[in-house]
C-alpha positions in Angstrom: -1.2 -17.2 27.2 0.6 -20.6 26.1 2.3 -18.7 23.1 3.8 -15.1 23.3 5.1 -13.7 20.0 6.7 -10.6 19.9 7.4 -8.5 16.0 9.6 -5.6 15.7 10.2 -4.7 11.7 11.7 -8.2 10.4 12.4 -9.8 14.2 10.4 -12.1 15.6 10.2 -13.8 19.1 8.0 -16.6 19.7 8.2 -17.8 23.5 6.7 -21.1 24.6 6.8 -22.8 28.3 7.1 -26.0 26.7 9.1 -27.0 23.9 6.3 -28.9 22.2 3.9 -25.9 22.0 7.0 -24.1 20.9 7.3 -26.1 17.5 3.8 -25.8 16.7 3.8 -22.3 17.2 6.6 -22.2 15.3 5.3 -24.2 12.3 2.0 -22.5 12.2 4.3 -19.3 12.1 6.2 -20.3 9.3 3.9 -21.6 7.3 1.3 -18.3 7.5 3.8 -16.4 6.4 4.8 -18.9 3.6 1.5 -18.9 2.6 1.3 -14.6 2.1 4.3 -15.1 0.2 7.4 -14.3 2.2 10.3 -16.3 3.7 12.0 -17.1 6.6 15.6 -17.9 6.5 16.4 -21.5 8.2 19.5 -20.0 9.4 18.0 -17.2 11.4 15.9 -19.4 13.5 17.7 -19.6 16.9 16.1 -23.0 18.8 19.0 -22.7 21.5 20.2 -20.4 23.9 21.8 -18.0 24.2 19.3 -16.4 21.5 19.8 -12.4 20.6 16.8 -10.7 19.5 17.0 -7.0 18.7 20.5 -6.5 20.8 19.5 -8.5 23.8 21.1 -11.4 24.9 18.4 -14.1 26.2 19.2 -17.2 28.7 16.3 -19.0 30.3 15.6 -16.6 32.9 17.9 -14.0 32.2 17.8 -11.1 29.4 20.8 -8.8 29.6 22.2 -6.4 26.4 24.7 -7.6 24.4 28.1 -6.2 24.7 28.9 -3.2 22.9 31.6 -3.7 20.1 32.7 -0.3 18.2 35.5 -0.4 16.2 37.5 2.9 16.7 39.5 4.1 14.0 41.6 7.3 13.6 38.7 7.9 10.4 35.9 7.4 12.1 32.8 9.7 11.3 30.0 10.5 13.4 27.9 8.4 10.9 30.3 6.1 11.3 29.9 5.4 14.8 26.4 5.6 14.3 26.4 2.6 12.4 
């Protein structure tokens, strides 16, 4: 396939070999889902690397998780570590 596109809940991840086909996926993306009434925040598109996508960390030919950061209180909950 020239276009993968991977959804989880309100994630997506649209992967392209070439930049060109990347756009117009892109595009054709955006504006389906203009068109059924939702909307994509500018600001949450990621057109450079590193790009995170549901806690991984993605280079060009490299996906690693990202570093765990927990804040550790004397306070803290289970929930709150949860979280």
């Amino acid at each position: 396939p020239s276009v993968i596109i991977y959804h989880y809940m309100d994630n997506i991840l649209v992967a392209t070999a070439q930049e060109t086909e990347l756009r117009v996926a892109i595009d054709t993306l955006t504006n389906t889902i203009w068109e059924a009434g939702l909307q994509i925040a500018s600001g949450k598109i990621q057109w450079t690397q590193p790009w995170t996508y549901l806690g991984w960390h993605i280079i060009q030919q490299e996906i690693t998780p990202q570093p765990l950061m927990l804040k550790v209180t004397d306070t803290m909950t289970l929930n709150d570590v949860q979280r």
